[in-house]
C-alpha positions as a printed NumPy array, in Angstrom:
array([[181.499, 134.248,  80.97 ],
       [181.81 , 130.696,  80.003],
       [179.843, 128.295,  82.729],
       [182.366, 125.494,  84.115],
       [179.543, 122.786,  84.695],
       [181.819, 120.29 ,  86.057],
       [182.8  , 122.622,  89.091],
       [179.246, 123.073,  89.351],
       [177.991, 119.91 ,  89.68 ],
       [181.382, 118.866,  91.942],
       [179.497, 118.957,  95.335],
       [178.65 , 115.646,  97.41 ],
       [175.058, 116.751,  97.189],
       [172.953, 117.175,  93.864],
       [172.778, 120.946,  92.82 ],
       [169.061, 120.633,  91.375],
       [168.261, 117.543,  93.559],
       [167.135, 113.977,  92.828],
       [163.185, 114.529,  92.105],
       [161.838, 115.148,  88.6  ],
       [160.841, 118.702,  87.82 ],
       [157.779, 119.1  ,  89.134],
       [156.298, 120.187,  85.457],
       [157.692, 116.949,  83.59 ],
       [156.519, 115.265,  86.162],
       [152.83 , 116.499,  86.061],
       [152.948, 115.341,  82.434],
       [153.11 , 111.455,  83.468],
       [149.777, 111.154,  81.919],
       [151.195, 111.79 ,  78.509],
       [154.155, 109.096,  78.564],
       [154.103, 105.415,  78.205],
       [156.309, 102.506,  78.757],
       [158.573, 101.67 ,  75.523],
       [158.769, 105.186,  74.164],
       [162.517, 106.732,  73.338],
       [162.929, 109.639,  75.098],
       [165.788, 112.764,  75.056],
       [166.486, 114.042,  78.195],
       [168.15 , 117.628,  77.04 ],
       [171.306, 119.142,  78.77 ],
       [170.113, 116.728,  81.883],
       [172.705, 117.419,  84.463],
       [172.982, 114.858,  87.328],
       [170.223, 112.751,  85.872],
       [167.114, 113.934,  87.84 ],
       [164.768, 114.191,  85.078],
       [166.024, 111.344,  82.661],
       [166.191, 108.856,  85.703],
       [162.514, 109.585,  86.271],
       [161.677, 109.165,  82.518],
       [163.638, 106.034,  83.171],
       [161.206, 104.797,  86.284],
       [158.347, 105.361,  83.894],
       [159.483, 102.772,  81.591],
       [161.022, 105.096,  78.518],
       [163.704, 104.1  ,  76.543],
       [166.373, 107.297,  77.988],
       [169.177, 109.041,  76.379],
       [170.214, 111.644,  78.695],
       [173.079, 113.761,  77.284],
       [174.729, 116.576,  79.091],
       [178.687, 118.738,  78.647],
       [179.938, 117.745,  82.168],
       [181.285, 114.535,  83.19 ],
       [181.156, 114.728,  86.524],
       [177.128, 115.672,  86.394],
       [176.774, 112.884,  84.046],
       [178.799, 110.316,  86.266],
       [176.33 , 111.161,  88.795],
       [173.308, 110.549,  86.628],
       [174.718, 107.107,  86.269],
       [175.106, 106.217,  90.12 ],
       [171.171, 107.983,  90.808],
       [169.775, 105.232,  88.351],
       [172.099, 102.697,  89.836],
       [170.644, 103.242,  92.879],
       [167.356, 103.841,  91.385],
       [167.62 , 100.298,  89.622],
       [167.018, 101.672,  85.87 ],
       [168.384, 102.069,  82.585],
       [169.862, 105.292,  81.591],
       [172.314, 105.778,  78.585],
       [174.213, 108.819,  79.302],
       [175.529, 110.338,  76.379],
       [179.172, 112.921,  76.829],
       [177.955, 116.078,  74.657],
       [177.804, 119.815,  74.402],
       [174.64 , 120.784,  73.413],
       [176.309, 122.538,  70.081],
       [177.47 , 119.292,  68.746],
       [174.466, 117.383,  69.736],
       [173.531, 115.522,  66.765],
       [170.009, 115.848,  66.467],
       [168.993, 112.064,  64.421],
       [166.011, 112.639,  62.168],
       [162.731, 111.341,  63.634],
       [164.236, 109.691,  66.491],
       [162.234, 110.125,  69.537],
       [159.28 , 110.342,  70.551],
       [159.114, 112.331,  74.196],
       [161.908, 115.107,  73.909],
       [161.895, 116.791,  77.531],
       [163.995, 120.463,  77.701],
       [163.973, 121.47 ,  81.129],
       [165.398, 124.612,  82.325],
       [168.159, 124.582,  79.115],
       [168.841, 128.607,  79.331],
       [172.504, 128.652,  79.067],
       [171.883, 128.736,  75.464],
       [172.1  , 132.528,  74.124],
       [169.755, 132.798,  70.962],
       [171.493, 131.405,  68.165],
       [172.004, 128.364,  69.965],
       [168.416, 128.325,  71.378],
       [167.455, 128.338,  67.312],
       [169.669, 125.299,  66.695],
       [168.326, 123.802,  69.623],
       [164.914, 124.524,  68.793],
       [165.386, 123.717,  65.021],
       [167.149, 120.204,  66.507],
       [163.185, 119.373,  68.285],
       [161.63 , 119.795,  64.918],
       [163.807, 117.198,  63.641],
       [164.362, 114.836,  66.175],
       [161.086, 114.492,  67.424],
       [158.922, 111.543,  65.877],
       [155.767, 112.72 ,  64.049],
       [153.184, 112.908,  66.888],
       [155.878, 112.982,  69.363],
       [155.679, 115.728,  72.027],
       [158.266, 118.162,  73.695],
       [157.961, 119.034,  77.132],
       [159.651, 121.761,  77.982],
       [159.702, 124.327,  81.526],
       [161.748, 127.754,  81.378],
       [162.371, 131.045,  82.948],
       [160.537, 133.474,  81.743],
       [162.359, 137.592,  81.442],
       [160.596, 138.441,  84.548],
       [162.888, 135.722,  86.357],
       [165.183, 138.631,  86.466],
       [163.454, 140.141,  89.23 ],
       [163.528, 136.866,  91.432],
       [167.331, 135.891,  90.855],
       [165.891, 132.569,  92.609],
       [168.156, 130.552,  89.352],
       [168.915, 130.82 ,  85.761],
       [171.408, 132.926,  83.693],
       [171.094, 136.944,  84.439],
       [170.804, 137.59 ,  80.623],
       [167.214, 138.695,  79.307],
       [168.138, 137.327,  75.642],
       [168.511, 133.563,  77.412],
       [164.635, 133.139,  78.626],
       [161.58 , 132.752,  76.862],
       [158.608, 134.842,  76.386],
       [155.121, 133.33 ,  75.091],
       [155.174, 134.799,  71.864],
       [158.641, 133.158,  71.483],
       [157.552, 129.558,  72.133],
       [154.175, 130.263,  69.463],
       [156.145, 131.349,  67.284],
       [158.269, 128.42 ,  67.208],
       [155.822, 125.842,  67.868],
       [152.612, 127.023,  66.867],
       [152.642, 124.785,  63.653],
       [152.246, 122.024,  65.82 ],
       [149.845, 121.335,  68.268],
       [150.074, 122.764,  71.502],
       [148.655, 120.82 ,  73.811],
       [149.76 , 123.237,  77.402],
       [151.152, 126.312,  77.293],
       [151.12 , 128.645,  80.837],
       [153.066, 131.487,  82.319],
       [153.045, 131.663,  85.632],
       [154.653, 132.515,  89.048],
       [155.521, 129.824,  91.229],
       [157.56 , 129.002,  94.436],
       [159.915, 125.785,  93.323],
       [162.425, 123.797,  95.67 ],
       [165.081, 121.698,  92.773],
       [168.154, 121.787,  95.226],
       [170.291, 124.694,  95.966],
       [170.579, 125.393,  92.307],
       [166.495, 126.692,  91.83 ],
       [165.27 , 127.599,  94.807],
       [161.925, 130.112,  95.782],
       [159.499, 131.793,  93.293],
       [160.04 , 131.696,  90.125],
       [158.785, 133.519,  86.873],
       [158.099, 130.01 ,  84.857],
       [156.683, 129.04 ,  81.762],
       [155.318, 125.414,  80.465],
       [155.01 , 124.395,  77.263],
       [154.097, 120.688,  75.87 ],
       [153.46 , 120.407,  71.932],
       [153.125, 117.655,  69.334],
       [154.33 , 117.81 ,  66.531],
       [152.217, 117.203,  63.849],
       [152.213, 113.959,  62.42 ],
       [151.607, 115.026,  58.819],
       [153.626, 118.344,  58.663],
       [153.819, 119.184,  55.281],
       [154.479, 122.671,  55.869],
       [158.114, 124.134,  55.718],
       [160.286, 124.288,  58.749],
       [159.271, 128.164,  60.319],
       [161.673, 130.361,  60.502],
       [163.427, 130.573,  63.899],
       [165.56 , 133.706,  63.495],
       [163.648, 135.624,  66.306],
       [163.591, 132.86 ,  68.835]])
């Protein structure tokens, strides 16, 4: 069943709160003040807001209007930049060599032939020597129910993310079980996964092959 994200995110409070994901936001080390950054399927702004605070350059894009008219009053009241961008993530046009943080946080709507486009859309959006950032659910999240879709073929595995980013260089890669608080939307323990890779900044190797992502 198709997800109505604008009913969702129609609530006076903020379904996955106002504080960065705790992951992205462990990764502060890694960002500086001037670079262009994508802010994936970013809801009510939480994440790209932060970016924002940091000093990036943000384009947060996201399907619902209502969680992106939201994003715009956090970094009103933040007192930052954001451009919010009206998109579903299928028609995202993914500009060659355009960025160079991409963060993907928690993006598991997508069933697996949109994951590939979405993952094939990081390969060419990112900058050479950019980095992704990206946090997920892992299959065992199915056990928890504590947030995220209750379809197996919509969350990652490690093997998944090597396989689709083990050309470049991963810099952090970890599974692990942890209790997270993002609002009423991800709340308790959690079967996560955390991934940051750059991309390689002379990739003269072919695109890899995707189809079992």
């Amino acid at each position: 069943m198709e997800i109505n994200w604008d009913s969702r995110f129609e609530r006076e409070d903020y379904l996955f709160g106002t504080e960065p994901n705790a992951f992205l936001a462990s990764q502060a080390f890694r960002l500086q003040p001037g670079m262009k950054a994508l802010a994936v399927a970013d809801g009510e702004g939480r994440n790209g807001v932060w970016l924002a605070e940091r000093g990036l350059d943000v384009v947060s894009f996201d399907a619902s209007t209502v969680a992106l008219a939201k994003a715009r009053d956090l970094a009103r009241r933040r007192d930052v930049t954001l451009q919010t961008v009206h998109s579903d993530l299928a028609k995202w046009e993914w500009e060659p060599e355009t960025y160079d943080v991409v963060a993907a946080i928690f993006v598991q709507f997508a069933p697996p032939d949109l994951r590939k486009t979405m993952f094939e859309g990081f390969h060419t959006c990112l900058k050479p020597g950019g980095i992704l950032i990206m946090q997920g659910y892992r299959v065992e999240q199915l056990r928890y129910g504590t947030g995220g879709p209750p379809h197996a073929d919509h969350l990652y595995t490690k093997d998944m993310l090597i396989r689709s980013f083990g050309h470049w260089e991963i810099r952090y890669l970890q599974e692990h079980d942890s209790v997270i608080e993002e609002g009423a939307g991800h709340s308790g323990i959690s079967a996560l996964i955390d991934l940051v890779a750059e991309k390689a900044r002379h990739d003269v190797l072919p695109l890899p092959s995707l189809k079992a992502a």
